[in-house]
Each structure stands twice: as C-alpha cells, then as structure tokens.
C-alpha angles and dihedrals in degrees: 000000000000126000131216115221085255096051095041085055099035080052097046093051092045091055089049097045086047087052122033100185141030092252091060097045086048091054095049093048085050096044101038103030100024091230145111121261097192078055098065103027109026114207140317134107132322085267093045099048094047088048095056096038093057081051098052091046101053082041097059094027114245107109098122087057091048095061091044089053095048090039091047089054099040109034099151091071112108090196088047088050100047088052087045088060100042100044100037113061091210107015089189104048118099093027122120116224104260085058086051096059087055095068099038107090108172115201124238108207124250104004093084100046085049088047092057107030075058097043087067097052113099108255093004118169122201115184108191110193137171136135118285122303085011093132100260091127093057094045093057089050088056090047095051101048089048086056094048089049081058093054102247126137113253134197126182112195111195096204073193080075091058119112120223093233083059088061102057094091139017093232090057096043094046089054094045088058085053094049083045101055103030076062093052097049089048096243128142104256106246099187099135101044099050102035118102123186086208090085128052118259091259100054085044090057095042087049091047097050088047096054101037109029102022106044090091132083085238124105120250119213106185107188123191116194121192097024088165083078085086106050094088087061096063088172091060096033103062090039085059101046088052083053104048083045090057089043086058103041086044082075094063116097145022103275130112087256098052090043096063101044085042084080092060115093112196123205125177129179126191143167115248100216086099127036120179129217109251129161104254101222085071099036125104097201093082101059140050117046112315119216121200112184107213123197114275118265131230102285090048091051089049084049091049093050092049082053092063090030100235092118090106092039085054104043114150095350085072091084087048092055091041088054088046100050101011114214100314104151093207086048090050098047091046088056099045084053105054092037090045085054100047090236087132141003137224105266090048092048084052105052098031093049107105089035129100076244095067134096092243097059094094094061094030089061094046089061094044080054086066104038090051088051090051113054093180086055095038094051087038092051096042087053084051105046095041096047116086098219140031110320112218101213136168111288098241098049084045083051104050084037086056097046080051090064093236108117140037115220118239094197108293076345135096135217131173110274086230139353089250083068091050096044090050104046098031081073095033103048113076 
C-alpha cells in the first residue's frame, strides 16, 4: 500500500493518539500481529518509534495489516478510525465476526453527550457502572478519545493488571499507580526520589501526582477500570477511596492548591455485582456525575444488528430475539456472531437458548454461580422467575438482584430482566 506525506503523518499521529506510550503500542503489536515491536524498530521515543514502525511497514509491505491491527485493538478511537476508512477500502472485509464486534460501538443518548459535556469541567468525577459486559469498557474508550481530541493528557489504569503481590500492602499499591501512570505519560518514574516516609502513603501519592502529573497547564483525565478489583482488599480500598475523595474535594475552591487538582478529571468504572461497606463521608461513589448504563433499546438493537448486517436476515424475528435476551449488549453481540458466522441459525438459537447447549451457558452459569453462593438471592430469584406476575421482594436482595442484572424493577417490585433468565433458572434453581 503507498502513503501520501499527509496519510504517513495522519497515520503517525492516530497511532499515537490510540496509544499514548510506548508500553501500550508494544502490547497491541504483540496481541494483534504476534510480533515484537523493539525487534523492528529498536528504541527511541514514542515519535520516533511510530515513525520507524510506519516505515518498516510500507517497506516490508503490511501496512495495511498494521492499521487493522491498531484499529482492531483500539476501536474507540475516532483519528484511528478515520485513517482506518480512508486507508482500508473496506475496513470491515476479511474480518471475522468477532473482530467485527470489536469495531462496532452503539451509542446510548444521552450517556455519552453527558460523559463528555462533564469530562471538560475542572475536578470532575464520572463513576460508569453496570453489571458485567454491560458496555462500560467501551464507554470509557469513547470518553477518552474525545478527551484526548480536546488536548488534554489521559491514563487509563486496568486494577485487573494488578498483581496480587501489588496488593499486599497500600504503600506498594500507591506506588505502583504512580509507576503506572508516570509510564503512560511517557515520563521517567521518579518513586524513590520523591517519596518521603515522613509522610504517610497517602500524602506521598497526593504529592507525587501534583509534581509530576499536575505541574503542567494540561489537563489531566485519570481513568480507573475494574475498580471492583479492590474490593477484596478492604484495607486498600477504603485508603484509596479517601484519597481519590480528597483528590476530588481538593478542586473546590480559589486557592493555589484547588487550582492545580482542578485540572484532574477522574473517572472510575466498576461492576455492580459487589458493592463494600464504606462509610460515605469518605466514598467516592456518591459524588461526582453517576452513569448507569442501561440495556439498548429497540432502536439500538436494530442499529446493532444493521452493524453486523444481519438486520434483513433478522427481520421480524429481531423482536423475538429482543423478548428472548432484552436488550443485554454481551447477549446481543453473542447472538450476531454466531449468527454472522454461520455457527448457528435462528431456529437453533432459539430453541437451544436456555440449554447447556446453547451459546448463552457460559454466562448463564456464571450468574447461577452468584445466586448459589448467595441463599438470600437464590430463595428471593426463584421466587422471581417461577411467579407469573411482579415479586415484591426485601429491598437488599432486589437490590443485589438488581446490581446482578437479573431483574428489572417494576417500582418496589421484580420481574425477570428477559424470558431467557427465567427459562434458564426456572429449571436450574431447585
């Protein structure tokens, strides 16, 4: 594939929008192409890298194979996919389905345009929650590209990268954030020199972020997915949800102090299957903006389908399939594939369903799973899915029911969040 001046250097600074440091960029050439990026290109900054990888890659011909690849990986990103369009002919041929489901992002109004109108104003804090494979993930992706297409600096920190080790204690876990982030801006880790035990671990992080990530004009969005990791470290947990309150209240005011963390944007994302006791004067997860993300609606699942372009296939059968699954995103998705690929058809989706035979069993059994390890839930849901109309049920096990993602709430009553839930535990539940 040849490059014009303008692509080479549109592509060079996607690549570099989709992947902000070197450790990122690295991950994705190892994931996606199965080859090592220090190999071909040797070392040198995040420019000059990119640089000499795009060379390589119209040298040795795979260019092409380059972009899928960062566009597979980072699909969220609205420069990657420009280039994507303009370099691929057809960014989506030659991709199996499950690829396919990797570049498809349907928007839920009006989440994202709150997301984003709340990203530009100074020491926000968005917290995006929803059961698992909701979409929050990919939510988070779309809010910070749109950051970055703003100007301002972004860090993603995964806690499902932590190792256990990490989490023994908080002063090894607050150092490993810094490292984190110091590597995803790009800027050389300086623990050892700044930190003072003088001072307690909290006050060391808080000085840390201010000197090294904060000294600049540049906004700063610091988002942390899978913050349920921590809940199993209740020690660290609720230390670094006083800090990240802190963090947050430190904004408020005129002074030198809320001026500079004014410029940091938090974001924190988290599954609701679990939620910790903490005391809520110190918990972050009752200011700031809360998302939910609910399931799509009719007209999103329509839109998903299109995207597959199975709408035609589907027809009228689509609001079959919506009254069998709702509008679970991870559920859709499991059923375009399979579908897409030919791996089933309708009528077996349909009647194998709620089976161990069916494409859903692996995610149905991970919710039986919680709802055996949990009596109070178990007794309250097989109440729900065997009664014919609402369940009244107590307000903590609707609640956690609810968090679960397997019921929709009817006012103080529940009902089964689709018929595929009730098909499945009515027989499962005993």
């Amino acid at each position: 594939m040849k490059l014009s001046g303008q692509q080479y250097k549109e592509l060079q600074n996607a690549l570099i929008d989709a992947f902000p440091n070197i450790a990122t960029l690295e991950q994705m050439f190892e994931y996606e192409l199965d080859k090592s990026l220090r190999a071909i290109v040797g070392e040198g900054s995040l420019q000059e890298i990119v640089f000499k990888l795009i060379q390589a890659a119209k040298s040795q011909g795979w260019v092409e194979d380059l972009v899928r690849a960062a566009y597979n990986d980072n699909p969220g990103n609205l420069k990657l996919k420009a280039i994507a369009q303009d370099l691929l002919l057809n960014p989506n041929s030659e991709k199996s389905p499950s690829e396919l489901s990797q570049n498809i992002y349907i928007e839920r109004p009006p989440i994202e345009a709150k997301c984003y109108q709340e990203i530009l104003q100074p020491g926000a804090l968005i917290r995006i929650k929803a059961s698992q494979k909701m979409g929050k993930t990919w939510l988070l992706g779309n809010l910070l590209s749109y950051a970055r297409e703003k100007g301002y600096q972004t860090v993603k920190l995964d806690l499902l990268q932590a190792e256990n080790s990490i989490l023994d204690n908080l002063k090894s876990f607050l150092q490993w954030v810094c490292v984190d982030v110091s590597d995803s801006l790009n800027v050389e880790p300086q623990v050892n020199e700044t930190w003072q035990d003088i001072y307690g671990v909290n006050k060391n992080c808080t000085r840390y972020f201010q000197k090294h990530f904060l000294s600049s004009e540049i906004p700063l969005v610091f988002a942390i997915d899978n913050f349920e990791r921590l809940f199993a470290y209740p020690d660290i947990f609720s230390q670094f949800c006083l800090l990240l309150r802190g963090w947050y209240e430190n904004a408020k005011g005129g002074d030198r102090v809320a001026n500079i963390w004014k410029k940091l944007r938090l974001v924190v994302v988290h599954s609701t299957e679990v939620y910790p006791a903490l005391d809520s004067n110190h918990s972050p997860f009752n200011v700031g903006i809360p998302i939910e993300l609910p399931g799509f609606n009719q007209q999103q699942v329509k839109a998903l389908a299109t995207e597959y372009g199975l709408d035609n296939q589907l027809g009228q059968d689509l609001i079959k399939l919506i009254t069998l699954i709702g509008g679970h995103p991870y559920l859709l998705q499991q059923a375009f594939v399979n579908l897409k690929s030919q791996q089933i058809n309708l009528e077996q989706l349909f009647t194998l369903a709620p089976t161990e035979e069916g494409i859903f069993s692996g995610y149905l059994r991970q919710q039986l799973w919680h709802l055996q390890h949990n009596q109070e839930l178990e007794v309250g849901y097989k109440q729900v899915v065997r009664a014919n109309a609402p369940v009244r049920l107590d307000a903590e096990v609707a609640f956690k029911l609810h968090s679960l993602g397997l019921v929709k709430l009817s006012g103080n009553d529940c009902l089964p969040s689709c018929n595929l839930y009730r098909q499945y535990f009515s027989e499962h539940l005993v």
